[in-house]
Structures are given as C-alpha cells and as structure tokens.
N, C-alpha and C positions, 0 to 999 in steps of 0.2 A: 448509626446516625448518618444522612446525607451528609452534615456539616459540619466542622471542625467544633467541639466544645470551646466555650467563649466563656468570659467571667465579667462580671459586673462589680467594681469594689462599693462597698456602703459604707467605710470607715470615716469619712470625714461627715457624711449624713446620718445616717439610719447608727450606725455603729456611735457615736455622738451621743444621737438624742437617746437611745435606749439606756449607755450606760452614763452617762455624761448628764441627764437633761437637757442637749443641744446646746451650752451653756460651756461645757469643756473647751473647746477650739474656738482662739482667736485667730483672724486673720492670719499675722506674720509665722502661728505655727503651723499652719497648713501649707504656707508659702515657701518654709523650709523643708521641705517634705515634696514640695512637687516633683521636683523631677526626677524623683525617684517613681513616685508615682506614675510618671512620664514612660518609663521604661518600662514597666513589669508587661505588657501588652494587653492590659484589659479593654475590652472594648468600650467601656464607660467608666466614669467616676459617679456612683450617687449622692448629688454635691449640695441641693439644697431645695427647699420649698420655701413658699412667703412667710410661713409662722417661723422657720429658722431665720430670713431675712427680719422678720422683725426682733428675734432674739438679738442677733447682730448691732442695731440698732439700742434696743430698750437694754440689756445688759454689758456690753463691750462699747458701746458710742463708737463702731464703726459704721461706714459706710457700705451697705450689703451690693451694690452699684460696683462700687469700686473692689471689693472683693470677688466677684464673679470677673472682672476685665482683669485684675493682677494674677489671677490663678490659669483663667485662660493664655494669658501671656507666657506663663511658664512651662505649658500642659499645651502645646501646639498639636501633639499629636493624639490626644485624647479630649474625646467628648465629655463634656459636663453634663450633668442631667440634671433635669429639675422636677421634682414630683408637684403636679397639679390636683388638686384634691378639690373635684368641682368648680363651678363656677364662681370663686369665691378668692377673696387676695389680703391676706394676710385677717381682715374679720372673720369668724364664722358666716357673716352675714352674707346673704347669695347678692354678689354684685350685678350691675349694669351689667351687658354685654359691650358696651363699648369701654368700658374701663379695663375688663380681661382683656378685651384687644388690647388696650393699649400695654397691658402689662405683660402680654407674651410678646409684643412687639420691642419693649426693652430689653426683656429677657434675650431675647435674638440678639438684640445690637448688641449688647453689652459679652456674650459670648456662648451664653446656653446652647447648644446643639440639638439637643434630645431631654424629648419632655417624656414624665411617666404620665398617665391620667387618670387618677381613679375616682369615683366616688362610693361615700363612705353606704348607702345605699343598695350598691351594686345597680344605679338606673342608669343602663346604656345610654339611653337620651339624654343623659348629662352630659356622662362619658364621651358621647358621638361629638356632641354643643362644642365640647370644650378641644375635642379633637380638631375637627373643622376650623375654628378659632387659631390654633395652633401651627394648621399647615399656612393659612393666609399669611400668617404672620410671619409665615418662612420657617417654623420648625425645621428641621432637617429628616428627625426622626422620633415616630410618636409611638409610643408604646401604651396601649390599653391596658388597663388591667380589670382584673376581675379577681374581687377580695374572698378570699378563703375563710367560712365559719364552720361550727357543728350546729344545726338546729333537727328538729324533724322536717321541716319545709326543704331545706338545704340540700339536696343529693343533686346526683351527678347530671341526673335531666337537666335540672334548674342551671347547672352552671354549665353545662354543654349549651345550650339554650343564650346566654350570655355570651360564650363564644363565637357563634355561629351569627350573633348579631357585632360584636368586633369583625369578625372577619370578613363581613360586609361590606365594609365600611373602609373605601379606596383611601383617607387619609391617614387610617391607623397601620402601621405597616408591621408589628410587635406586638404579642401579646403575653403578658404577664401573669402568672398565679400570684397574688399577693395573701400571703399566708398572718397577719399580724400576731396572731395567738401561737405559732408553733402548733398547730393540731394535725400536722396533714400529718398521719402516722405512715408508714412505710405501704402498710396494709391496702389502708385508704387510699395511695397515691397510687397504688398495681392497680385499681379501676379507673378512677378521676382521671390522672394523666394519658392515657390514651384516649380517653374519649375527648379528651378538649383537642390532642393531638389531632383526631380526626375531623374535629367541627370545624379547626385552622385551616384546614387547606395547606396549602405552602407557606402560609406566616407562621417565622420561628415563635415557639412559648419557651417564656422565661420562666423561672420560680424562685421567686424571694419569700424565705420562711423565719422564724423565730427560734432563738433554742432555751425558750424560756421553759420548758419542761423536757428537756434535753433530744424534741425527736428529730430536730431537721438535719441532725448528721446523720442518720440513718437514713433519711428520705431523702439526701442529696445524695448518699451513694447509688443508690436505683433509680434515682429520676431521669439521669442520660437513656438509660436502657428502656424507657418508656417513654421517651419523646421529646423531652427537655433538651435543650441547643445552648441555654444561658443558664447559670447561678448565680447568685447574687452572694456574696463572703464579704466581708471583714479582716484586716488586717488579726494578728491574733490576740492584743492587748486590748481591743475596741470588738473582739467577738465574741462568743460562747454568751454567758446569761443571760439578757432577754435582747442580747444584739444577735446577728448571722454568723452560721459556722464561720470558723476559721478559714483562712485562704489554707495555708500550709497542712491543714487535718485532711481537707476537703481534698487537695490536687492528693496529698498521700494514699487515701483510700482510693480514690480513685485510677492511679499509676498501679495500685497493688490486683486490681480489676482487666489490667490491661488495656484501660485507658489513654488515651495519647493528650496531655495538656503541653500549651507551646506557652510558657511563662517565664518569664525573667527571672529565676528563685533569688536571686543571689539579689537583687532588687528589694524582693518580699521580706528576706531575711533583713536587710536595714531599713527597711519601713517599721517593721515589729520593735526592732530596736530603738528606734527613733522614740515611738510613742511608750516602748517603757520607760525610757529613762523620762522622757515627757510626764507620765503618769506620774514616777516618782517623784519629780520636783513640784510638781502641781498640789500634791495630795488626792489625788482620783484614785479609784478602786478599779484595777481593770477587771475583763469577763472572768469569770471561770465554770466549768461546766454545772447544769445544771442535775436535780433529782428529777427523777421523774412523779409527777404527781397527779392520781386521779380524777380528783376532786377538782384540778384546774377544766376539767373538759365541762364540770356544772358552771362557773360562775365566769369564765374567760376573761378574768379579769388582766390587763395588762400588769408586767411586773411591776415597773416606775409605780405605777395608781396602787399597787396593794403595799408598799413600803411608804407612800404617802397616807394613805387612808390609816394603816395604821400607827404612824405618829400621831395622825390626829385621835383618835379614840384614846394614844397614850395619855394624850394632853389634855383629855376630859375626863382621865381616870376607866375607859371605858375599852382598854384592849381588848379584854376578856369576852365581848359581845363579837369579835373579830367572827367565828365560824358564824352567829346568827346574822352577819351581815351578808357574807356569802351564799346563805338559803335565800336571803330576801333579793339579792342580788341577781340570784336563779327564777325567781319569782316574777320581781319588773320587769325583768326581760321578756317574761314571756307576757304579760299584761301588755307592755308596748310595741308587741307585736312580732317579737325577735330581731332587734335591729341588732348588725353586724358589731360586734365589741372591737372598736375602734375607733380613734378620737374624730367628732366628739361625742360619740354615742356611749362610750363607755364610761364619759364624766358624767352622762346624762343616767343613765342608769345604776351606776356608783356613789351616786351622790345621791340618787332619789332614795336607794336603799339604807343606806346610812339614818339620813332622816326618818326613816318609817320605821327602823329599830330603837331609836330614840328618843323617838314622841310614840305620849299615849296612844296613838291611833295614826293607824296609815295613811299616806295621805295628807297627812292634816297638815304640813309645809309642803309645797311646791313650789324650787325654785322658777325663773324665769325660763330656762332651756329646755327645760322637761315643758314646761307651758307650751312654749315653742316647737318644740318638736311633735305633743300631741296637735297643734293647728297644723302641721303642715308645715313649716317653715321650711325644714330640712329635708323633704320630700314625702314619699308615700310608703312608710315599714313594708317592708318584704310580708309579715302577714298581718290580718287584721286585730286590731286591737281591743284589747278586753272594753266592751261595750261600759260597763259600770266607770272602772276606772277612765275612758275618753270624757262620758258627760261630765265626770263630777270635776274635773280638769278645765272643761271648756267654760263649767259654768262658774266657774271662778271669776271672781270682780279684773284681777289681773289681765284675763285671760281675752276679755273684752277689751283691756287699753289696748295689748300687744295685736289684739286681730287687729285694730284700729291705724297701724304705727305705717307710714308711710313705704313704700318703694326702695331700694337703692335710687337715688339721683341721679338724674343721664350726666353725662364727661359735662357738657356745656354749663350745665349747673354748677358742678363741685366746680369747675375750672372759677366761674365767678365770684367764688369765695374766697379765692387765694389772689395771692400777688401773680403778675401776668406775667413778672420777668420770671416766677421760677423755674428751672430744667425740667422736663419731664419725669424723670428722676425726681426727683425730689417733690414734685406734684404731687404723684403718686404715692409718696410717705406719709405726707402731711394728709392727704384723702382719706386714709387709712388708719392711720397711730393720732396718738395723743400727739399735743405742737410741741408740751415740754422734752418730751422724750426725743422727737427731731431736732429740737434746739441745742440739745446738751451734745447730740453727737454731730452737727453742725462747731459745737463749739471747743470739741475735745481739737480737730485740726486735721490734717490726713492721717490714713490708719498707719499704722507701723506694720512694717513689712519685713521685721525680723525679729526671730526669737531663741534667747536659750536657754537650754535648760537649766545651766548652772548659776544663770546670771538670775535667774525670775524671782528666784525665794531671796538672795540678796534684796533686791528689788522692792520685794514687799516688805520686808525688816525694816528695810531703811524709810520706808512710808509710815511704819506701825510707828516705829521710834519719834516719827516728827510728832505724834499725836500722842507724845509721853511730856507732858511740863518738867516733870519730873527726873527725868534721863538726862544728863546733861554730858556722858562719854561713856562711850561705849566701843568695846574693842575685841575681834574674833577674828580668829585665824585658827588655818586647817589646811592640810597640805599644800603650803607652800601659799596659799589665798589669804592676806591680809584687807581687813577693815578694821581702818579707825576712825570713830566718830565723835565728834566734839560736837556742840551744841553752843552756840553764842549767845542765848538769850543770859544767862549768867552774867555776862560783861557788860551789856548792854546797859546804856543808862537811864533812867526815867525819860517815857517819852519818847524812846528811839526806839526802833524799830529792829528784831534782831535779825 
C-alpha cells in the first residue's frame, strides 16, 4: 500500500441503525463516549444522515443541530461525517437544489467535516449534483460512493465505469465501495477491487460492507492487499449482524498478515465496554456473527426489513408464505428493472412483493413508491423495465394524480410559509417533518448531555410507576443502591392535587 491503512468508525451511525434501528443512541450517550472516541485515531466518525437527524427529532425530541455542535465540541480532533443520499433531505422526495444548499451549508456551520454521497441508483449525475453542492458549501472532504449489488447488469465494467466518472470529478476527493447487502465475497473482491483501484487514479477507495451473511470479515482481510486505503468497522457491540465487522476482529487479522494499524487499542477496548454495559441497561441485543446464507444473494433483502416483514406476516397469521415472499421478491426486482436493494428501493420492492403474494393476483395493490418509482420519481433503474408490469402501473388512476403532483418548492416559497424570525435550523425542520413532531421537541427543552447506564433503568421505573394509580410504595435495593418510593395521591384530599 502507498498509504498508511486508515479506519472509519460506523458505531454511532451505520452500527445504530443496522442493529439499533437508529433509534438506540440518544444524544448525552454518545456524548459520553466522545472522547474516547476522540483518541482511538480514526480518520472519521460515520455520525449521521437527514433520516437519522429526523429519528432524533421524531423519537428522542432532540435537537439534531445541537447534537452535531455538542459532539463536535468534544471530538476536536476527529471529523464527523454525514452520509448524503442524493439530492434529498430528510423526505424521500428529490428536493430544491437551493434547500440542499442550504442544508449542507448548516451541516458545515454546525460541524460536519466530511460528507459521504451516494445515490441509491448508482446515477453519477446525482452523485456529481450533490458533490458540487457540497464543496460550495465548504465541505472539507467528499467521498463518492458507488453502491455495491449482484445483478446480471452489475459486473466490474459497469462499476469501473462509475469510477472513472467519480474520479473525474475535482470536487470528489474519496471514493467509496458501498457494500449494503454484505455480498462482496472475497472472490468477488480479487477482481472488483483493483479494477476500481485503477479507474481512481490517486484518489484513495474506501470499502464499507455488511456482515449480514457473515462475508465482510473475510473481504476485509484481503481488501488492503487489493487496493483499499479505508475500512469502515464498528466498535464490537454495535458490529457483526447486519452492522460492520468489528474494529478489534478486523485490526486482529490484519496485525496476524503483517499488517501495520496505528490505533489507540486501549481506547477501542473502553469504547466496546462502554456500549456493552449501555446495551445491557437499555435492553438492545448487541451484533453477533452471522450464518452464511445462499439464498440471501436471490432476494438481498436487508436484515432489519426481513425481521420486520416477518412480524408482519406473523401478525396476519401468514409467516409460513415467508420463502414465497422471497421468490416473488427475486421476481420484482427483476420486473423493475434491478434497482440496487437499498433503502428505499428495497421497501419498494419488499413491499410490492409481499402484496402480490397476498392478493389474488399480482399487482392488483400498488402502493404509492412503487407508483413512483415506476414514473421516474426516484430516477432511471439501472435496467429496463418489464414492459407489461410499467404500463399496467402507469395506467393506474393513482398514477395519473402523482404524475400530476407539483415540484419541490424553491427556498423563497417554503421560507413564505413559516414565521421569518425562525433560525435556519429550524426552518429547515419544519420544511421537511411534520410541525407536531418539531413542536414536541422544541418543547421537551435542551437535550441532555449525559448519560448512565446505571441510572437509565431506574429512571424508567420511576416513570412506569407514576402511570401505576395503583402503586402507592414501592421499595428496591441491590448493592448497596436504595430506592424508596412513596406516592402521595393516598393522602391527598378531594380536590387537591397530589
């Protein structure tokens, strides 16, 4: 390798949302955690997108504003990163281009360093859009990426091809493999990887993979030796299952290779620490390695979506249809054309399939996104689409409102809708989310900026117990930790308030 191997952490992002639902990590416990993270020397943190900033928001009533400024404050010496997923900010809906300015322009103030950029398409010309967008705004550091599937369209021309139009491109200075399925097999990666290597030029290639079918620890071991400069891991509580190898697996096999990694271990090891005992006061399941599975390379469905999809079929009595959802699943995809299985093409194709196993006849519901996606919304499928299944799609009564449905609105419009005194910040929320959902976390107050593990399950007891009439003392203790709880409505006398 010219360059020293570098590491990219995903645990507070990608490590999150894979095992977590994005949904695990509030504010104050990432806050407790920084400066550890601060020290290990990775070159980045993969810290957040708009749809986690709206998580933020719609589930925690924090401020995702003020969580990028509080973490950068304590993370001076490490870059945050934000993953860009097209021209689009927190809706699926492809926005303004003056609204994404405006929204990589707070991103900057507020402390983001380094954007990723992908689209879920694989269309450079998004990719480029949204690049470009990003240096004006002052990015620091833009990393393309180019998303990793199995199709028969998909080989190594096609995404060399991709490369060679990143590394064009003077504002992109990084380029990324994004792997979301875990399929890049070891095999696979002895050709792909040097030929994107070669299409780069001198821009380093990253590779952020999945280990939802257990192969990216395998394909991280060899990937240095083929070109790769960056890995992307997970702390090791927040990786393995359908999050990023391990830090500690990953530096280990690699140090066993003769590898040279310059890490702060002794950092890494109280990070792992940190979020198991986290896990364990939480109730979260952390990673653990996965099986390898064949069948995963027909339906690529992400892990999260196949533990959801089939609750739902429990819930209608209809587990048992689980494998015919996965032929028909193999099926849509290739009718719309092979779009890349990741979100939100793979709700799009997950949910169409679902339906067509369900109902008498294929087809016969289609929601709105699939509507949308066959008009185009979401760009132009990598290949063309089953003729039958586009008409019978477009000629849908629906399919008519939605071609009909106006534009994003330029800045000057949305801005007329709102109050003039709001921050930019908060403009942009309210642009974007429901008002209720900004109101609530407007009205929760500032975020809290610290967290412990021991205190949190107290914490929720004592809230459970308020919403008990019934309870009126209640008393627990456990090494040397007392709580006593009395409850006053008992005494209270008609009319008073307890």
């Amino acid at each position: 390798m010219s360059a020293p191997l570098d590491f990219i952490d995903t645990t507070l992002r990608d490590g999150n949302q894979s095992l977590w639902g994005a949904v695990g990590l509030r504010t104050g416990m990432m806050l407790e955690i920084a400066a550890d993270l601060d020290r290990v020397g990775y070159r980045a943190i993969d810290f957040s997108t708009s749809t986690h900033m709206a998580v933020t928001v719609r589930f925690h009533k924090e401020n995702p504003w003020e969580r990028i400024r509080l973490m950068k404050a304590r993370m001076p010496r490490t870059s945050l990163s934000f993953l860009s997923t097209g021209m689009r900010f927190i809706s699926w809906e492809t926005a303004h281009p003056e609204l994404m300015a405006l929204s990589y322009q707070l991103l900057v103030r507020n402390g983001i360093e380094r954007f990723m950029v992908m689209d879920p398409m694989n269309n450079m010309q998004a990719v480029t859009d949204s690049a470009t967008a990003i240096a004006a705004a002052g990015g620091r550091e833009i990393v393309g990426a180019i998303v990793y599937t199995v199709s028969p369209i998909h080989d190594d021309a096609h995404f060399a091809a991709a490369a060679r139009q990143l590394a064009a491109l003077p504002a992109i200075t990084r380029v990324y493999l994004k792997d979301p399925g875990g399929l890049l097999t070891p095999e696979r990666a002895r050709t792909l990887l040097p030929v994107l290597r070669a299409a780069l030029g001198d821009k380093p290639l990253e590779l952020h993979s999945h280990c939802t079918i257990g192969l990216a620890p395998f394909t991280y071991a060899e990937a240095p030796e083929l070109g790769v400069q960056t890995l992307h891991t997970a702390a090791r509580p927040l990786g393995n299952g359908s999050s990023q190898p391990a830090i500690e697996n990953v530096v280990a096999n690699l140090r066993s290779k003769g590898i040279s990694i310059d890490l702060d271990m002794d950092a890494i090891a109280r990070i792992s620490r940190y979020f198991e005992k986290l896990a364990a006061a939480e109730g979260l399941a952390t990673g653990v390695p996965q099986e390898y599975d064949m069948r995963y390379f027909q339906h690529q469905l992400p892990g999260g979506m196949i533990g959801t999809m089939r609750r739902q079929l429990r819930e209608m009595r209809q587990e048992h249809r689980l494998p015919e959802v996965f032929e028909e699943v193999e099926r849509v995809r290739r009718e719309l054309g092979y779009p890349i299985m990741v979100t939100p093409f793979s709700q799009v194709v997950g949910t169409q399939a679902v339906m067509n196993v369900l109902a008498p006849e294929r087809y016969a519901n289609v929601p709105d996104e699939v509507i949308r996606y066959v008009l185009g919304k979401f760009g132009t499928p990598p290949a063309p689409m089953d003729p039958n299944v586009r008409d019978r799609i477009e000629q849908l009564p629906r399919a008519r409102e939605l071609s009909g449905q106006a534009a994003m609105p330029e800045l000057s419009e949305l801005r007329r809708r709102f109050d003039a005194r709001l921050s930019d910040e908060e403009f942009l929320l309210r642009a974007t989310m429901p008002a209720e959902q900004v109101d609530a976390m407007l009205a929760a107050g500032p975020t809290r900026e610290t967290y412990s593990a021991v205190a949190s399950p107290v914490e929720k007891l004592i809230t459970e117990l308020t919403r008990r009439p019934d309870v009126t003392h209640a008393r627990f203790e456990r090494d040397g930790f007392l709580v006593d709880l009395r409850s006053h409505r008992s005494s209270s006398a008609p009319g008073q308030s307890a």
